[in-house]
Backbone bond lengths (Angstrom), bond angles and torsions (degrees), N, CA, C in turn:
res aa  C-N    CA-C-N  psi(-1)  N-CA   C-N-CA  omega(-1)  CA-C   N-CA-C  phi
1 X - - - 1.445 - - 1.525 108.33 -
2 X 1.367 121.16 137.97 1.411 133.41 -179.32 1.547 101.72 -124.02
3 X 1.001 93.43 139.62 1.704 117.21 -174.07 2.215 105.71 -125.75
4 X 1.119 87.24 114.74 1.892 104.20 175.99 1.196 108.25 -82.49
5 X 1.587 152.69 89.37 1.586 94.97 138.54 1.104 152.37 -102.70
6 X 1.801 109.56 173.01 1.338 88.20 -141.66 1.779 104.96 -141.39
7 X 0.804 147.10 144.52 1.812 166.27 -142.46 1.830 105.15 -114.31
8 X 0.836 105.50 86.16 1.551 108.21 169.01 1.489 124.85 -97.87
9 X 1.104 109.32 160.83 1.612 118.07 -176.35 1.449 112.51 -139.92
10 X 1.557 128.85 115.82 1.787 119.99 -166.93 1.810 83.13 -139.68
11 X 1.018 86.19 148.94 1.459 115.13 162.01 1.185 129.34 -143.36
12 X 1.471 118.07 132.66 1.469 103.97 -155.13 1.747 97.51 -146.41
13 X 1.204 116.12 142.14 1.836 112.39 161.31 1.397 104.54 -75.79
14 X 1.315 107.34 148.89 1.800 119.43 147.83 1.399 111.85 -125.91
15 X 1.663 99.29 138.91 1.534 92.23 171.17 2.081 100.62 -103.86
16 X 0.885 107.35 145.29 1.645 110.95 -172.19 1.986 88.14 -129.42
17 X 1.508 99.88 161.69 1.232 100.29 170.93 1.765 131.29 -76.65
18 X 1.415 94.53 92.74 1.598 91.79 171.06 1.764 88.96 136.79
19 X 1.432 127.86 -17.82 1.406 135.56 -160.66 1.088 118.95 -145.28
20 X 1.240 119.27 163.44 1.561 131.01 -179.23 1.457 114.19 -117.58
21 X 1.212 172.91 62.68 1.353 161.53 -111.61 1.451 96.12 -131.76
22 X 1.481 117.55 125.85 1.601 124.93 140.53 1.412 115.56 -75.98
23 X 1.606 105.74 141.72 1.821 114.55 177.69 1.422 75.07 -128.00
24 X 1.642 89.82 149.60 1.608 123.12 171.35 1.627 103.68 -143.30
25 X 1.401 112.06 110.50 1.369 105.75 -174.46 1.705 98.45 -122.44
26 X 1.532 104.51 138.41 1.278 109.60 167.02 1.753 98.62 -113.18
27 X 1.531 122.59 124.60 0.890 116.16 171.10 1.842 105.46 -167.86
28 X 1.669 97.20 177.73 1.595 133.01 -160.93 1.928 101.88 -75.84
29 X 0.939 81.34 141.53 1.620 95.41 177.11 1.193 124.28 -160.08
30 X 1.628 141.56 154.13 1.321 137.42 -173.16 1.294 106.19 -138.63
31 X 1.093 114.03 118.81 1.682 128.50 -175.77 1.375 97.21 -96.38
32 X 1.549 107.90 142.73 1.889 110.36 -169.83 1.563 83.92 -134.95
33 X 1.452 104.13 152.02 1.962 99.54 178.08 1.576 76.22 -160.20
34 X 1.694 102.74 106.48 1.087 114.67 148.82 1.344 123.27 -134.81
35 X 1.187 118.46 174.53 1.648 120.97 -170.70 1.357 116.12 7.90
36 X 1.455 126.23 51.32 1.307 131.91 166.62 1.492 113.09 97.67
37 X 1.321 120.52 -7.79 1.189 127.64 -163.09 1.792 109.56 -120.27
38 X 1.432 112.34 139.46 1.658 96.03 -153.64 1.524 81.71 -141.89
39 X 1.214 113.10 117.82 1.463 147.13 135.49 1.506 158.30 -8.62
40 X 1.202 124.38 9.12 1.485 92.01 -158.49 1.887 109.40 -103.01
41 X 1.558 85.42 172.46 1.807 103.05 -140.18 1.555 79.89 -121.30
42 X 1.619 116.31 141.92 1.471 109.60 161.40 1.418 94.35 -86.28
43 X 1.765 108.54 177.96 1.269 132.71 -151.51 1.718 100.52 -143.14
44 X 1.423 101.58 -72.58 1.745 109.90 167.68 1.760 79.20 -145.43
45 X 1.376 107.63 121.43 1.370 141.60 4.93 2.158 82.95 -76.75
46 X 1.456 106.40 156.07 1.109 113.19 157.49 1.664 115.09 -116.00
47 X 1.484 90.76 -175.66 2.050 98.63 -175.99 1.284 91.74 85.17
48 X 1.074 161.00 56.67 1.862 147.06 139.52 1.603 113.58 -158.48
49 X 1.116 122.97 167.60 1.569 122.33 -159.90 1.464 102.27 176.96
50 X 0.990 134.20 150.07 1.412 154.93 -168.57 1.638 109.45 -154.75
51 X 1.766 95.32 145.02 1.546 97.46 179.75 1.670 98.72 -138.04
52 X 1.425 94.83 165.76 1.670 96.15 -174.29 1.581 101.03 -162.71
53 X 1.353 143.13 159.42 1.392 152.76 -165.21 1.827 100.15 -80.45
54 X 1.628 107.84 -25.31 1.633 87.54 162.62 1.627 115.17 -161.26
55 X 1.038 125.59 154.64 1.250 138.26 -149.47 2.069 106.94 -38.75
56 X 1.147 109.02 -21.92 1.967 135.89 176.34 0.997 92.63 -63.98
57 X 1.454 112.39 -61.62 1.897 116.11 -143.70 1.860 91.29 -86.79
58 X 1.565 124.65 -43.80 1.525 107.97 178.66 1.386 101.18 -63.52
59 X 1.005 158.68 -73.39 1.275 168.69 -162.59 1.645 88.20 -39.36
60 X 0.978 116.47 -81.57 1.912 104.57 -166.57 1.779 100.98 -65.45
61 X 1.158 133.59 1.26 1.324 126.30 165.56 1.240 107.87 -80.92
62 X 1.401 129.39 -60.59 1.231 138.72 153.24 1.514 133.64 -22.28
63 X 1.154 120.50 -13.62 1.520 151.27 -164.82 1.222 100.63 -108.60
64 X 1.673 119.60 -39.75 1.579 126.44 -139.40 1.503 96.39 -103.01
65 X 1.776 99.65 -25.61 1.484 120.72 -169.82 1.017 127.06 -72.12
66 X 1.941 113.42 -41.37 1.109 146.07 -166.63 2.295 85.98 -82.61
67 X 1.119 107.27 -64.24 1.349 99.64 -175.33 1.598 131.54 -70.50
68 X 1.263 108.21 0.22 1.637 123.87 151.62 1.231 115.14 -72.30
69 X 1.634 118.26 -24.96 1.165 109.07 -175.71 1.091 116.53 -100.84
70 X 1.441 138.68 -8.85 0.971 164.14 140.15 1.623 114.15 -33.20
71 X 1.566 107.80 -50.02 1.511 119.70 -171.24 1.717 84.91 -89.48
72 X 0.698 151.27 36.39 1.476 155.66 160.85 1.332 132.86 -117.99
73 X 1.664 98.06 -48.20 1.329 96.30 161.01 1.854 117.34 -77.28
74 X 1.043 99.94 -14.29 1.932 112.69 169.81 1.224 105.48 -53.66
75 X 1.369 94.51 -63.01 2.179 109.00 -172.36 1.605 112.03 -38.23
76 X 1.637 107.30 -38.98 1.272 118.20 -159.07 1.584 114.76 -90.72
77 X 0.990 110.00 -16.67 1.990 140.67 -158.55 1.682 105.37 -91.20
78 X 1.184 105.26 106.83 1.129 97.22 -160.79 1.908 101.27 -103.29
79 X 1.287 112.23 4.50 1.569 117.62 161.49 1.771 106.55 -152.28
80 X 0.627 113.37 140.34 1.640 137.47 160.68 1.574 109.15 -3.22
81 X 1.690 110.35 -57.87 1.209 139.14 -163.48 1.953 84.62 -59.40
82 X 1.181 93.96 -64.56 1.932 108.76 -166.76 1.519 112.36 -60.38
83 X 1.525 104.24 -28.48 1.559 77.35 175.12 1.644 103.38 -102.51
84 X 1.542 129.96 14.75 1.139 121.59 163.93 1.096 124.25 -56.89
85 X 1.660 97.34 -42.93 1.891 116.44 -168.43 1.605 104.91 -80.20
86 X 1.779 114.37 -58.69 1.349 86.14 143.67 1.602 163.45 27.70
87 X 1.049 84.23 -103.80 1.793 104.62 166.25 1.016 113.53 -49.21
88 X 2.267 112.17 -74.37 1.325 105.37 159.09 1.800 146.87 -37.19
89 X 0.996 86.25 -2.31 1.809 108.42 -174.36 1.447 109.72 -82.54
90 X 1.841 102.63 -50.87 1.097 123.89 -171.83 1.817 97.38 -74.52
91 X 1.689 121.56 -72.61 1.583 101.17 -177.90 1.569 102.88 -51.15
92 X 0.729 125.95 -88.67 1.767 104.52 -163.93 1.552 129.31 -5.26
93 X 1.156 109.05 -45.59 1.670 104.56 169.02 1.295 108.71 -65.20
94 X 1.629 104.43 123.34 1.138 118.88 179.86 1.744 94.83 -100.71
95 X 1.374 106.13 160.91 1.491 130.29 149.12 1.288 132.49 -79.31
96 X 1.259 117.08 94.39 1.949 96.42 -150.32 1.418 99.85 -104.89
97 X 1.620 128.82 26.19 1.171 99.07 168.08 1.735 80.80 -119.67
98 X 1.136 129.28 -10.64 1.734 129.42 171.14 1.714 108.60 -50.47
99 X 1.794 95.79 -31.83 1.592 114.18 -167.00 1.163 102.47 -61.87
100 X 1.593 131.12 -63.69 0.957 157.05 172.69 1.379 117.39 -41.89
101 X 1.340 110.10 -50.25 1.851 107.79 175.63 1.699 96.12 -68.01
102 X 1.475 109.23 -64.42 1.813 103.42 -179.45 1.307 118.71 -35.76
103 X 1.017 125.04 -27.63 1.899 133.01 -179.24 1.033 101.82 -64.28
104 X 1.842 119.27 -59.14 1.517 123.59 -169.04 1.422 115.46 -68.90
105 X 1.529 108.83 -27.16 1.329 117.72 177.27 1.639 118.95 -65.42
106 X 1.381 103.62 -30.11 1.384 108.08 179.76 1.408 92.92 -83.05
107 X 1.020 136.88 -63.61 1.436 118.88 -169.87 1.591 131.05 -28.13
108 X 1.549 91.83 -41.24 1.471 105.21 -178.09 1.342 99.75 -62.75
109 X 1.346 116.55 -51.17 1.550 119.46 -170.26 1.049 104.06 -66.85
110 X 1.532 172.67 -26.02 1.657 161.74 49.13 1.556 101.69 64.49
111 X 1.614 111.65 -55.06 1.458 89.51 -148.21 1.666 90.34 -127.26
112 X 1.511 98.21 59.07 1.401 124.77 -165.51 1.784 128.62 -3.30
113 X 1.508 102.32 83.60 1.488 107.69 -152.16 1.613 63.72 -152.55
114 X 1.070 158.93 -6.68 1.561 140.01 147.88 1.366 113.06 -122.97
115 X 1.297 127.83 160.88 1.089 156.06 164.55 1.721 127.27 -166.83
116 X 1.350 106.44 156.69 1.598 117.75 151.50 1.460 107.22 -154.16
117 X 1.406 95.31 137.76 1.315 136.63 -177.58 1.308 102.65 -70.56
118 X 1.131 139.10 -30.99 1.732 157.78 -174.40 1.499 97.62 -69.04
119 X 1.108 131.50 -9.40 1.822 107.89 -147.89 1.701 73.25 -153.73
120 X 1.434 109.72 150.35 1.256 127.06 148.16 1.464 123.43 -83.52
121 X 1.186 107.35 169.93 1.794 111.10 -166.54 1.643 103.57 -116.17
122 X 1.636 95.32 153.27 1.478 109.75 173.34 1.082 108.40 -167.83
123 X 1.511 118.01 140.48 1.502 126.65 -162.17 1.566 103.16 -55.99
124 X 1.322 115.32 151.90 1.378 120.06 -171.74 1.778 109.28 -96.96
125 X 1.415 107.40 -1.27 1.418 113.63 161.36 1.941 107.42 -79.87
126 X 1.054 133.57 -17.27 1.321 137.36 154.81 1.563 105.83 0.71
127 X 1.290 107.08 115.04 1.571 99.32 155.78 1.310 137.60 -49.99
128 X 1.694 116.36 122.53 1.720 90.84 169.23 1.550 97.37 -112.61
129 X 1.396 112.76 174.37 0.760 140.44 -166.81 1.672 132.37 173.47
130 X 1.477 113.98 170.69 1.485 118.18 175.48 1.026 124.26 -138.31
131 X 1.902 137.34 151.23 1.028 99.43 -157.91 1.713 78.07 -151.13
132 X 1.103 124.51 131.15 1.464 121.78 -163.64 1.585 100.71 -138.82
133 X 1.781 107.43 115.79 1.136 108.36 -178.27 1.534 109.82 -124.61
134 X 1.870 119.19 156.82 1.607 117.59 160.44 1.287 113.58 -52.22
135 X 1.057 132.51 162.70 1.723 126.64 173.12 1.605 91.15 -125.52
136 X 1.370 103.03 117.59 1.789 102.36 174.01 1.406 122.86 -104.11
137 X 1.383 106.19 -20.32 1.340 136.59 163.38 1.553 134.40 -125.20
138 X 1.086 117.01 81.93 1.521 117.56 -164.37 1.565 100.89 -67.55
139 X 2.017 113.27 148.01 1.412 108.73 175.12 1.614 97.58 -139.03
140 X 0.692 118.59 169.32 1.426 133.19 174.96 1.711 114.84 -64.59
141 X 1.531 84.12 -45.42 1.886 111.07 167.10 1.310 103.01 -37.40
142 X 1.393 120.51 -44.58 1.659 113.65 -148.85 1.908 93.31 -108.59
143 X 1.044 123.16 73.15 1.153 138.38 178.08 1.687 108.11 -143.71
144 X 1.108 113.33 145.69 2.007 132.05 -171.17 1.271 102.46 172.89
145 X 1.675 83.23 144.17 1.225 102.97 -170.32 2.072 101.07 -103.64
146 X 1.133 101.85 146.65 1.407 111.54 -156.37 1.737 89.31 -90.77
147 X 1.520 103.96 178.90 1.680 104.69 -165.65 1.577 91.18 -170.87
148 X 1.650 104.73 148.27 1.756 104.05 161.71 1.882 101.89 -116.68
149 X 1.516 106.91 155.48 1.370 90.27 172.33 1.787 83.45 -137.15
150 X 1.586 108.62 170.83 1.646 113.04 164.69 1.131 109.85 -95.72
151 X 1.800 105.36 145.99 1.237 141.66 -139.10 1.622 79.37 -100.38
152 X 1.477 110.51 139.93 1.482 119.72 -162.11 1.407 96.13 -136.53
């Protein structure tokens, strides 16, 4: 079993009733690839995980996962304000034993006994964070495409 960790970035619209909200999440994740079967685990935000036959397909499951849940806490939000805090509710829960494997995982990757060649690198001191805004004016401008790289 191989363990990644790994630095993601998603951005996503919600429509909620009465609002439009952009999420911008910088956050922790742990990719697992064992016996054919590949993994990944949130970190911050924690509580969710997606799997897929290869490291592409968990990664865009994981994406798909994070924004179902998103359209959930929307469903439930009955102003803007609520599903801001919400959200924030949701990244804040950490995974603290996901925390703990991602730590060791970076180490390995540090003390060069992991890698992938697949993923670009970024220091694993990286900010995470979230950043959840009204949208009063939607633009085309404010569109990106999200990415994971390993935590180095």
């Amino acid at each position: 079993m191989t363990r990644y960790p790994l630095l993601f970035g998603l951005r996503e619209l919600v429509e909620g009733d009465g609002y439009i909200a952009r999420v911008s999440v910088s956050g922790r994740a742990l990719l697992v690839d064992q016996d054919g079967e590949v993994w990944v685990e949130g970190v911050n935000p924690g509580g969710f995980s997606a799997k897929g036959a290869s490291h592409g397909e968990a990664l865009a499951e994981f994406g798909s996962a994070f924004r179902t849940i998103l359209f959930d806490i929307a469903s439930g939000a009955g102003s803007f304000p609520e599903f801001r805090d919400e959200v924030q509710k949701f990244f804040d829960d950490t995974s603290v034993p996901a925390a703990r494997e991602w730590e060791e995982a970076v180490q390995r990757v540090k003390a060069g006994q992991l890698d992938a060649d697949w993923l670009n690198k970024r220091p694993a001191e990286t900010k995470l964070g979230i950043e959840i805004t009204e949208v009063s004016q939607p633009a085309a401008a404010n569109n990106e495409v999200g990415g994971a790289a390993l935590a180095a």
